[in-house]
Backbone atoms as SQL, in Angstrom:
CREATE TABLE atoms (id INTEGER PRIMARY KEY, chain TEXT, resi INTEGER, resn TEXT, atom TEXT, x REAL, y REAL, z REAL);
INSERT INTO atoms VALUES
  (1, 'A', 1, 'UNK', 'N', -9.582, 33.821, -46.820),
  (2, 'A', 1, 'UNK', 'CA', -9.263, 33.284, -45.522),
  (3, 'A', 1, 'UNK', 'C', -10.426, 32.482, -44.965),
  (4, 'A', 2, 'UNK', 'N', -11.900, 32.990, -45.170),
  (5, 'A', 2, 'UNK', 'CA', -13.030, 32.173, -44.629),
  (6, 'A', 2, 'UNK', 'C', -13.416, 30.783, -45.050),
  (7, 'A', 3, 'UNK', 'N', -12.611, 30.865, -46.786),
  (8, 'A', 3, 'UNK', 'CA', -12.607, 29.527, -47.478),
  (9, 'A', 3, 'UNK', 'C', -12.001, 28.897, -46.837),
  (10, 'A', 4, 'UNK', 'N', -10.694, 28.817, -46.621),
  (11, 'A', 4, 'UNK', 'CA', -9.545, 28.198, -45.644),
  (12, 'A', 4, 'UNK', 'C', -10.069, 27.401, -44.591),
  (13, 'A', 5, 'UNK', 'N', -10.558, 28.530, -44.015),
  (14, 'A', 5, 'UNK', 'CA', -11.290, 28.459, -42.634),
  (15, 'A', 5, 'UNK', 'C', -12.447, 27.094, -42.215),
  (16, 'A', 6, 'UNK', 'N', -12.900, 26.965, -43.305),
  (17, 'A', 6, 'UNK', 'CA', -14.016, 26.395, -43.922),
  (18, 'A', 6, 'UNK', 'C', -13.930, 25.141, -43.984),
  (19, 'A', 7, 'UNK', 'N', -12.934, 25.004, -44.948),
  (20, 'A', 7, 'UNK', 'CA', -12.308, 24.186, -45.685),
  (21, 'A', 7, 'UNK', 'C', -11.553, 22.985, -44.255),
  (22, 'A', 8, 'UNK', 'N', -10.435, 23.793, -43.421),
  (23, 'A', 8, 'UNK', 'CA', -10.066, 23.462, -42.226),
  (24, 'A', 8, 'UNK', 'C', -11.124, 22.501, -41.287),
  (25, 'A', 9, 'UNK', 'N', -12.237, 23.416, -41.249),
  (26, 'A', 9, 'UNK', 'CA', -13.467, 22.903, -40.170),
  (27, 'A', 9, 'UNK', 'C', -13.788, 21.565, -40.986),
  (28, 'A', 10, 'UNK', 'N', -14.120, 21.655, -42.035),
  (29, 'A', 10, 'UNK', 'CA', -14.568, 20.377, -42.594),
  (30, 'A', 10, 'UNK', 'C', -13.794, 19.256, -42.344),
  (31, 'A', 11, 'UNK', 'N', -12.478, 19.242, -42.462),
  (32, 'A', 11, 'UNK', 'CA', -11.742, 17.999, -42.501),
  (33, 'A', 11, 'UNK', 'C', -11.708, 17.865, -40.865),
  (34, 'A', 12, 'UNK', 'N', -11.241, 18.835, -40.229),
  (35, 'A', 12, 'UNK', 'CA', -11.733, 18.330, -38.288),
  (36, 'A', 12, 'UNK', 'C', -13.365, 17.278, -38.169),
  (37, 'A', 13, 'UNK', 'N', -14.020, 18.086, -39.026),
  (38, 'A', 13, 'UNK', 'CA', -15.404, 17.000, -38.600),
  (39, 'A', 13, 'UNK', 'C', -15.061, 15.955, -38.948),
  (40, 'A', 14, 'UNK', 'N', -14.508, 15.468, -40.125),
  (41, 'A', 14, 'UNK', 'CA', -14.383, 14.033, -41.057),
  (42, 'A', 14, 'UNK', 'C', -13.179, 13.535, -39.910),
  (43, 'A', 15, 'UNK', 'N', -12.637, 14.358, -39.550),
  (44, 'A', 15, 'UNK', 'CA', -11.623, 13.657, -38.730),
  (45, 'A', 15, 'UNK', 'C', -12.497, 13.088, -37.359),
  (46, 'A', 16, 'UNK', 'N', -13.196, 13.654, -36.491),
  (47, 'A', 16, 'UNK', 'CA', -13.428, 13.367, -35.882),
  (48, 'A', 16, 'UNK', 'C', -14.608, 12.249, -35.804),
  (49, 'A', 17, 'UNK', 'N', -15.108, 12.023, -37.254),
  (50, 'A', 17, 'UNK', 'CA', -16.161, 11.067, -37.572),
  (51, 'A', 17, 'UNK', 'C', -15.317, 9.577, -37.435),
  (52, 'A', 18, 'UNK', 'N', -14.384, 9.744, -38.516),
  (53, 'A', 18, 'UNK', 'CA', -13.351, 8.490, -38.717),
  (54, 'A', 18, 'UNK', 'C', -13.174, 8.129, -37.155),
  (55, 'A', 19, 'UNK', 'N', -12.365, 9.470, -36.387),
  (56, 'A', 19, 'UNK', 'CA', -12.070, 8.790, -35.204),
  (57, 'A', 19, 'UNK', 'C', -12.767, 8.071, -34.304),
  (58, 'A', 20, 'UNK', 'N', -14.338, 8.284, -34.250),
  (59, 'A', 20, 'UNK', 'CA', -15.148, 7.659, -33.653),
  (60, 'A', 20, 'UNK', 'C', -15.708, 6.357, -34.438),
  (61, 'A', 21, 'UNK', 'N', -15.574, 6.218, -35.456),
  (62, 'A', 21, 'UNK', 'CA', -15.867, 4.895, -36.314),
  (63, 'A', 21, 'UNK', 'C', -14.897, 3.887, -36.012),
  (64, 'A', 22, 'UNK', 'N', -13.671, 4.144, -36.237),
  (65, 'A', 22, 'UNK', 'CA', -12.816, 3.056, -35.608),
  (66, 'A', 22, 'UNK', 'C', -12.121, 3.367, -33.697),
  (67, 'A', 23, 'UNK', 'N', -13.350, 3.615, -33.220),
  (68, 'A', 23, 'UNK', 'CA', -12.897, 3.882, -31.940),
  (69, 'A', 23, 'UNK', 'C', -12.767, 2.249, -31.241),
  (70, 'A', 24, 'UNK', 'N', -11.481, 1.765, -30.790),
  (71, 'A', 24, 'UNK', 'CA', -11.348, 0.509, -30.236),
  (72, 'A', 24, 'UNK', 'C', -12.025, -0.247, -29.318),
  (73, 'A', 25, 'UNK', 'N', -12.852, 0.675, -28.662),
  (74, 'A', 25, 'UNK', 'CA', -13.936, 0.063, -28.200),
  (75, 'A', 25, 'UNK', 'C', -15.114, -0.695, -29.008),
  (76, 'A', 26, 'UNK', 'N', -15.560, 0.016, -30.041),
  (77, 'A', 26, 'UNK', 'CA', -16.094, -0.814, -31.095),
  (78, 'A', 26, 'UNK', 'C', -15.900, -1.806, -31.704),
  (79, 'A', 27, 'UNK', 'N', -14.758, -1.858, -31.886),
  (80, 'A', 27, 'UNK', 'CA', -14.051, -3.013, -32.673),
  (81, 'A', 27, 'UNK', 'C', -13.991, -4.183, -31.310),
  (82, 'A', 28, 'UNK', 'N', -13.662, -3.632, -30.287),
  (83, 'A', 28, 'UNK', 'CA', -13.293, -5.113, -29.397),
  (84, 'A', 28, 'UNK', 'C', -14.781, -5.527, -29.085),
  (85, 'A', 29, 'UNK', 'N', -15.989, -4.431, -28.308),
  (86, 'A', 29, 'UNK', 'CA', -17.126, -5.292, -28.376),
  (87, 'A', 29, 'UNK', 'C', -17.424, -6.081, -29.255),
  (88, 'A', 30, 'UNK', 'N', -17.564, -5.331, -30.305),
  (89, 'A', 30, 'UNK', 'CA', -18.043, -6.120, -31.746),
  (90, 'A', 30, 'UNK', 'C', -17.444, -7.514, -31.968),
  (91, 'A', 31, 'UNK', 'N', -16.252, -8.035, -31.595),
  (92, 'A', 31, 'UNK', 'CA', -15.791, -8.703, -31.756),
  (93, 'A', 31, 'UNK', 'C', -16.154, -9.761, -30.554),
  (94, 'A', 32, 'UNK', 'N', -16.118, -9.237, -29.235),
  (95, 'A', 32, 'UNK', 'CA', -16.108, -9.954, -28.403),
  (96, 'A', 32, 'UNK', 'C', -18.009, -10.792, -28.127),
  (97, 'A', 33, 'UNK', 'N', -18.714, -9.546, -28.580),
  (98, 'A', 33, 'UNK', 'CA', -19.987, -9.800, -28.677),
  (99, 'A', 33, 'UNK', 'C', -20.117, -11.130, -29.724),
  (100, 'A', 34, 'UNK', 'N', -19.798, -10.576, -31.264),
  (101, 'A', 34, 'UNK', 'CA', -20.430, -11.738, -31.908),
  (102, 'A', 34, 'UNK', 'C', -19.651, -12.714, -31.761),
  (103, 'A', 35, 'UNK', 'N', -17.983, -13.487, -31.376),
  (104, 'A', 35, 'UNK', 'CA', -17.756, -14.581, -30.743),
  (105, 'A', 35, 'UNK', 'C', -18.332, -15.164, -29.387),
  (106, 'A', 36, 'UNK', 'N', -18.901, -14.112, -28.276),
  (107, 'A', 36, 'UNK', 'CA', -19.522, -14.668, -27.527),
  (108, 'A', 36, 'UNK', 'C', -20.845, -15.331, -27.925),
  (109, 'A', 37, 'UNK', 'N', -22.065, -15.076, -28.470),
  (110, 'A', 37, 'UNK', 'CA', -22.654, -15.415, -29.578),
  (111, 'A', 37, 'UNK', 'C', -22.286, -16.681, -30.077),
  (112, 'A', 38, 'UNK', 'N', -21.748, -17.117, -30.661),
  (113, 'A', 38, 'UNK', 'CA', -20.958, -18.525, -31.050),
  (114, 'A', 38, 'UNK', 'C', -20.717, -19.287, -30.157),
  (115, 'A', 39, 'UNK', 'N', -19.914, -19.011, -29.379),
  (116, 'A', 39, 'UNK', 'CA', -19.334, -19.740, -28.416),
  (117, 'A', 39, 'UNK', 'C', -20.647, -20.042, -27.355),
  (118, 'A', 40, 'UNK', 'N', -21.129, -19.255, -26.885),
  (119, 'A', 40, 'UNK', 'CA', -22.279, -19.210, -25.894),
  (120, 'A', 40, 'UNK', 'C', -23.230, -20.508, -26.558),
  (121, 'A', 41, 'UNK', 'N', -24.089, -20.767, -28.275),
  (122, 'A', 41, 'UNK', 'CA', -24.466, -21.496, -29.291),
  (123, 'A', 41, 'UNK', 'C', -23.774, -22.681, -29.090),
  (124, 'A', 42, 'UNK', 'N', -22.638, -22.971, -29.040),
  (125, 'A', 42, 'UNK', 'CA', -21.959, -23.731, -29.352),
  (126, 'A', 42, 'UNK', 'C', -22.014, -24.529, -27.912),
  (127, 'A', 43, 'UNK', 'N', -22.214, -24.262, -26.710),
  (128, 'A', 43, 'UNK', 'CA', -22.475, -24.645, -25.498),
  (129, 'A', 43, 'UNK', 'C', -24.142, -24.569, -24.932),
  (130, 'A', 44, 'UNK', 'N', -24.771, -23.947, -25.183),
  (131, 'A', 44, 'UNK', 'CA', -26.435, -23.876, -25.631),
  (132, 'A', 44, 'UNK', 'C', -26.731, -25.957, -26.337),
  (133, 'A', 45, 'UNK', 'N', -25.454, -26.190, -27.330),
  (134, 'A', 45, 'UNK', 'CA', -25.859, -27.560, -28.022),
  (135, 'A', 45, 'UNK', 'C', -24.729, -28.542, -27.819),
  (136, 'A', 46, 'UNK', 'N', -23.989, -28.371, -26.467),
  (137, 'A', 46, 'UNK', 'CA', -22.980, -29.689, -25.876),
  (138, 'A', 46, 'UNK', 'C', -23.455, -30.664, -26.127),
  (139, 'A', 47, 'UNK', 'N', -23.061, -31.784, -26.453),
  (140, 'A', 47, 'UNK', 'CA', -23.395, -33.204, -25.896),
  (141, 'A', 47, 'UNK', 'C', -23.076, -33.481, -24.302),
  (142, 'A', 48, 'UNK', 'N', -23.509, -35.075, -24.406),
  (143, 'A', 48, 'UNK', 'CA', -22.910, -35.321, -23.071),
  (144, 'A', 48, 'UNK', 'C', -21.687, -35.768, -23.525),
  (145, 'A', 49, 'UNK', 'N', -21.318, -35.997, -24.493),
  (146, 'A', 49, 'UNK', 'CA', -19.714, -36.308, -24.499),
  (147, 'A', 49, 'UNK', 'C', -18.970, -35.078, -24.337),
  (148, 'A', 50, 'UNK', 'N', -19.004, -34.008, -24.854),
  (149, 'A', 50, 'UNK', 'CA', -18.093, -32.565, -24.502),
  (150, 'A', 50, 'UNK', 'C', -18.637, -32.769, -23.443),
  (151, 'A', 51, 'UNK', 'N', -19.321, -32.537, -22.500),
  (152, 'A', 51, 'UNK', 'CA', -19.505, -32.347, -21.125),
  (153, 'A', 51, 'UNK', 'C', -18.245, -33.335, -19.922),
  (154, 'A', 52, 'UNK', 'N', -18.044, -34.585, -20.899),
  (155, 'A', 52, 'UNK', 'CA', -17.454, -35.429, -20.145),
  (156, 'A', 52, 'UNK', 'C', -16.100, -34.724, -19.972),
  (157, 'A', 53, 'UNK', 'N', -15.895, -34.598, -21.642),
  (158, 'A', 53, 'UNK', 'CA', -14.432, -34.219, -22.028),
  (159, 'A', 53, 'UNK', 'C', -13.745, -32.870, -20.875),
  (160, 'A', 54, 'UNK', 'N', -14.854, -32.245, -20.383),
  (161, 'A', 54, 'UNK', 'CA', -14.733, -31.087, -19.526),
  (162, 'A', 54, 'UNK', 'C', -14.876, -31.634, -18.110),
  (163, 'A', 55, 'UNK', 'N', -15.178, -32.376, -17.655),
  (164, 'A', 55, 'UNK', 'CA', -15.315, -33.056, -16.446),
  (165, 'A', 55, 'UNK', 'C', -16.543, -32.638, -15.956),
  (166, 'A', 56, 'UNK', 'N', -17.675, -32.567, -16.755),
  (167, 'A', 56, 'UNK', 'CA', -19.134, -31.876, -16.148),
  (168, 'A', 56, 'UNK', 'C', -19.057, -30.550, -16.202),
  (169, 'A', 57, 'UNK', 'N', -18.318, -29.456, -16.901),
  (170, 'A', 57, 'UNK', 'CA', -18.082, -28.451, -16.775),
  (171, 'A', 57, 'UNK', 'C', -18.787, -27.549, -18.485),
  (172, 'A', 58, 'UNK', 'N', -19.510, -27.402, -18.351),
  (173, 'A', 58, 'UNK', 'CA', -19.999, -26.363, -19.814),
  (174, 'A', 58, 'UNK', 'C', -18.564, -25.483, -20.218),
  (175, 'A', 59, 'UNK', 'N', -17.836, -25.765, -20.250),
  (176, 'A', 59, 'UNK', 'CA', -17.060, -24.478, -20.942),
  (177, 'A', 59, 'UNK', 'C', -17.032, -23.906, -21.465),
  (178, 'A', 60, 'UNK', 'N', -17.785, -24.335, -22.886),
  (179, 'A', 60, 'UNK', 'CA', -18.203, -23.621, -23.812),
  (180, 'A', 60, 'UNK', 'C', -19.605, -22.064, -23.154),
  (181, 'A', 61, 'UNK', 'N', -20.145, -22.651, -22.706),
  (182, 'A', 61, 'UNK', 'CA', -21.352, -21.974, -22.179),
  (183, 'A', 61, 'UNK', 'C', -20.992, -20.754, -21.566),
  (184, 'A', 62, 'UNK', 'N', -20.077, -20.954, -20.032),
  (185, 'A', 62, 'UNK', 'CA', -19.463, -20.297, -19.842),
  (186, 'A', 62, 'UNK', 'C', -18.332, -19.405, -20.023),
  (187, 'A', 63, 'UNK', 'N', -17.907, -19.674, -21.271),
  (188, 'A', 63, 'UNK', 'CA', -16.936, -18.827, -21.431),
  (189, 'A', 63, 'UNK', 'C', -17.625, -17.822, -22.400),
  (190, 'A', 64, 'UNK', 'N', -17.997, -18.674, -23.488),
  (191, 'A', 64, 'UNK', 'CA', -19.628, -17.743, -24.327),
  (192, 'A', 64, 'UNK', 'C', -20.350, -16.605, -23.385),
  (193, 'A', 65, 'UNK', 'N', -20.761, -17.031, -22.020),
  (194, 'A', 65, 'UNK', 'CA', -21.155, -15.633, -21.089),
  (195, 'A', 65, 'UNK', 'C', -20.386, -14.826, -20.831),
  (196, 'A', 66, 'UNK', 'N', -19.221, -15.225, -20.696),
  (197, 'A', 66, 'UNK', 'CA', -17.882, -13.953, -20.263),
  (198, 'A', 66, 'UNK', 'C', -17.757, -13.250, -21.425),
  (199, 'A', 67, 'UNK', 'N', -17.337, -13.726, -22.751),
  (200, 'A', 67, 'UNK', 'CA', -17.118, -12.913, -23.761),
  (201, 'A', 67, 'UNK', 'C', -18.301, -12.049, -24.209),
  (202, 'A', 68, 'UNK', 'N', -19.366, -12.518, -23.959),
  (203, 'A', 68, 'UNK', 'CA', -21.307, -11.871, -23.969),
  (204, 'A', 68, 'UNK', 'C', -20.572, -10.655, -23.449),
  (205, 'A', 69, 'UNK', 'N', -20.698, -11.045, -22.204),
  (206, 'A', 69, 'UNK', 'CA', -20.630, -9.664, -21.181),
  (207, 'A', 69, 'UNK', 'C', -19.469, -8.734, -21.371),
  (208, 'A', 70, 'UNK', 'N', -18.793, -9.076, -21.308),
  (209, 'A', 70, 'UNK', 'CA', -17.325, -8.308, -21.884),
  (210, 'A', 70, 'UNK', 'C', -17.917, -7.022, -23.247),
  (211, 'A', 71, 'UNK', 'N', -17.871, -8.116, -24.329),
  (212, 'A', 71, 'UNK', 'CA', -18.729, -7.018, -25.276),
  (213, 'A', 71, 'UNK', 'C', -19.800, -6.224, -24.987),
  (214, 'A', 72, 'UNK', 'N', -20.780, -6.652, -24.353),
  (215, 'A', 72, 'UNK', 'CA', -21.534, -5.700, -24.049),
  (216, 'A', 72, 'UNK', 'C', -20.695, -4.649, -23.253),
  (217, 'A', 73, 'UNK', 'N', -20.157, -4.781, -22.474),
  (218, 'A', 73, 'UNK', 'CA', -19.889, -3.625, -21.620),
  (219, 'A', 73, 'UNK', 'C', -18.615, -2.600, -22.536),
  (220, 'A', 74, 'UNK', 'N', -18.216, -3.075, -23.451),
  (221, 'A', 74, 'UNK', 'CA', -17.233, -2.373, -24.095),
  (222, 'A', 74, 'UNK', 'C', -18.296, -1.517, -24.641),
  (223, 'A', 75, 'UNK', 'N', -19.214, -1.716, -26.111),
  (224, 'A', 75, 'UNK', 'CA', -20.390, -1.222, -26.236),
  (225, 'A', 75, 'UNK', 'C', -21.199, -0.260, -25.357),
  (226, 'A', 76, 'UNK', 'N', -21.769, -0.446, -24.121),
  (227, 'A', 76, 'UNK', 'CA', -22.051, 0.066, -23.285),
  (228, 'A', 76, 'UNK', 'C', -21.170, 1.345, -23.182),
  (229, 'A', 77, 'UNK', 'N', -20.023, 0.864, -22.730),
  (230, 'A', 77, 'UNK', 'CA', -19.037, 2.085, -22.816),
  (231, 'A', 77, 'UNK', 'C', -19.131, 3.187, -23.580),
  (232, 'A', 78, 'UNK', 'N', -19.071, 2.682, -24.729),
  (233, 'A', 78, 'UNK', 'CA', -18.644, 3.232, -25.946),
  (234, 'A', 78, 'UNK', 'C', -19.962, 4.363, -26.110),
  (235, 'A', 79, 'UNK', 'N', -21.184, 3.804, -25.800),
  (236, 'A', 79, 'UNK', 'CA', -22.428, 4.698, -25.893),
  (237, 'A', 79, 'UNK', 'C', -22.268, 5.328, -24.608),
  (238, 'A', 80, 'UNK', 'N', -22.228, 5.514, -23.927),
  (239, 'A', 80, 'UNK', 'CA', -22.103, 6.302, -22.186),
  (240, 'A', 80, 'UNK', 'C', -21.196, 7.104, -22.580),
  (241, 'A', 81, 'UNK', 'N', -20.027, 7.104, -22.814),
  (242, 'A', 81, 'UNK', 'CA', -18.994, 7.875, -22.965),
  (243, 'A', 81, 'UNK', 'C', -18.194, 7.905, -24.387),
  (244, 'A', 82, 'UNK', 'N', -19.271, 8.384, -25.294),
  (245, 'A', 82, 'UNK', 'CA', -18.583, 8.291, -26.307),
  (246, 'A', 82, 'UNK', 'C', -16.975, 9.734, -26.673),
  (247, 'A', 83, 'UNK', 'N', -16.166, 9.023, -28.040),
  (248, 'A', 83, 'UNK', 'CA', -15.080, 10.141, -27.963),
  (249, 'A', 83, 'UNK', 'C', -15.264, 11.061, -28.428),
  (250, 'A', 84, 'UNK', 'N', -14.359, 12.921, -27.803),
  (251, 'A', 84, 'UNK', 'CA', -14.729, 13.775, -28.635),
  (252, 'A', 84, 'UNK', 'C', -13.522, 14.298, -28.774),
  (253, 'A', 85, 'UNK', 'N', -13.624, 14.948, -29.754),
  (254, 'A', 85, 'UNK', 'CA', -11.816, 15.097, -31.179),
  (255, 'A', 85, 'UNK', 'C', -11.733, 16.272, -30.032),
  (256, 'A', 86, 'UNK', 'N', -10.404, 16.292, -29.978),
  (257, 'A', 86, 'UNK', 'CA', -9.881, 17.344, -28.742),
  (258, 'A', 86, 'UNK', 'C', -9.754, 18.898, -30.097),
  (259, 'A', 87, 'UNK', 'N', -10.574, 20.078, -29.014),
  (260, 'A', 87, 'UNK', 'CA', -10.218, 20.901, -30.281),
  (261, 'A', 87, 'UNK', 'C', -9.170, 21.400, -30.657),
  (262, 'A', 88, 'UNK', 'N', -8.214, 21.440, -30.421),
  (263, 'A', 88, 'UNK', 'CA', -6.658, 21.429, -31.263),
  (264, 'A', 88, 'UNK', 'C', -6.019, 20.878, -31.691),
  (265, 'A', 89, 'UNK', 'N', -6.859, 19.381, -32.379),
  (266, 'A', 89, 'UNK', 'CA', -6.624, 18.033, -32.899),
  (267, 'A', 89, 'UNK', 'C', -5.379, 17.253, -31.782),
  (268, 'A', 90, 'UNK', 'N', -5.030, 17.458, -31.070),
  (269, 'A', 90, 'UNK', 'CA', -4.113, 16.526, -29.973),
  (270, 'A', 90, 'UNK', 'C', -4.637, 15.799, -28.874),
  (271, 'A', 91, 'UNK', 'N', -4.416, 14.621, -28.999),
  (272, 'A', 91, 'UNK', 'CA', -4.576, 14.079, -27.378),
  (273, 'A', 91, 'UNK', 'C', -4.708, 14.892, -26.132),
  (274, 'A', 92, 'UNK', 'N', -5.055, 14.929, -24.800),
  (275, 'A', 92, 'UNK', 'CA', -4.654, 15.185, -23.626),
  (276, 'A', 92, 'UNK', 'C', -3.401, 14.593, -23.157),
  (277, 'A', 93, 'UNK', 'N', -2.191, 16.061, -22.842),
  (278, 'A', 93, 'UNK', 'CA', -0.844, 15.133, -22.627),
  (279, 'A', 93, 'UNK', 'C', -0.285, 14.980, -23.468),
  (280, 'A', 94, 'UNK', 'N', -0.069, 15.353, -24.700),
  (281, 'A', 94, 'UNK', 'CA', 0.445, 15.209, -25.430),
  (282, 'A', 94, 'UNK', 'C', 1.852, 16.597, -26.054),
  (283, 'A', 95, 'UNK', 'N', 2.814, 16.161, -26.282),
  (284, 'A', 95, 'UNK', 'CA', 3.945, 17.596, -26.257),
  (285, 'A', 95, 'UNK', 'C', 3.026, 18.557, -27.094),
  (286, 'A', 96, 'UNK', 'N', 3.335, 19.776, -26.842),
  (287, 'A', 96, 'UNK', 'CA', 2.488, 20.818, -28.369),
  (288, 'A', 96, 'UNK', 'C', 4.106, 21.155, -28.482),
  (289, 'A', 97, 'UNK', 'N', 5.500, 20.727, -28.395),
  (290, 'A', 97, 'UNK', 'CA', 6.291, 21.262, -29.252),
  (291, 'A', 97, 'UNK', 'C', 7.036, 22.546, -28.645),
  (292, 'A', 98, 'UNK', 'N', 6.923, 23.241, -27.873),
  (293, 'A', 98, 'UNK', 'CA', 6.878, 23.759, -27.122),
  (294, 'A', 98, 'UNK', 'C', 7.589, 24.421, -26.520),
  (295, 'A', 99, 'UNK', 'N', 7.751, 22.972, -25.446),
  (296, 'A', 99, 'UNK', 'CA', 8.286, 22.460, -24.204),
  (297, 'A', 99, 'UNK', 'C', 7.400, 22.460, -23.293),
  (298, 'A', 100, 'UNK', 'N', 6.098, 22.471, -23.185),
  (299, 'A', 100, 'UNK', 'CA', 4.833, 21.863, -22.434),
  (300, 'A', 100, 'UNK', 'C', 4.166, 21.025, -23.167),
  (301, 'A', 101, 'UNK', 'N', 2.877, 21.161, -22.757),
  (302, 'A', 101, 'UNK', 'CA', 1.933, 19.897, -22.863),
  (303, 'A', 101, 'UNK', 'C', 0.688, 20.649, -23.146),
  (304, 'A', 102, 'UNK', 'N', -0.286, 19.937, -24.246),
  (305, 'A', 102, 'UNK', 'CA', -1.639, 20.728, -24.837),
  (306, 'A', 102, 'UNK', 'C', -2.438, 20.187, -23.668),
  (307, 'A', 103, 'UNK', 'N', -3.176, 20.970, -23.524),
  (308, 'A', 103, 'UNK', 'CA', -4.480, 20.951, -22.714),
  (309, 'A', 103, 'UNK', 'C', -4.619, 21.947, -21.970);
């Protein structure tokens, strides 16, 4: 039974590793970070002709800062409040089957 037992605990940790590896916050900073990055670069080296094409407006620049910041703060998030595997492997709110709700 302690093997079991054991055995059980282990795959909860791996579970709860995975779950924090692809936690969606990661994935959207990450994403939003290194396109802001680009985009931000990519307005960092306008001409004055894109500038025209925008009516004097950096767009590139600025929109490169929004997506910056965006990612960071997903990130941010993600370290401040990172996730933890609920211990009866279920969501909060979620049916246990029942006819209530785990938590």
């Amino acid at each position: 039974m302690s093997e079991l037992h054991d055995e059980v605990s282990e795959l909860e940790r791996q579970s709860a590793t995975a779950a924090r590896l692809f936690d969606i916050r990661r994935i959207i900073g990450g994403l939003f970070t290194l396109y802001g990055v680009i985009v931000t670069v990519a307005g960092l080296t306008a001409s004055d002709a894109d500038l025209r094409k925008a009516q004097g407006v950096n767009i590139n620049l600025w929109t490169g800062l929004g997506m910056l910041a965006l990612g960071v703060f997903f990130l941010a998030w993600l370290a401040l409040r990172p996730a933890a595997a609920e211990p009866d492997g279920r969501p909060d709110g979620q049916d246990d089957g029942r006819g209530g709700t785990a938590g």
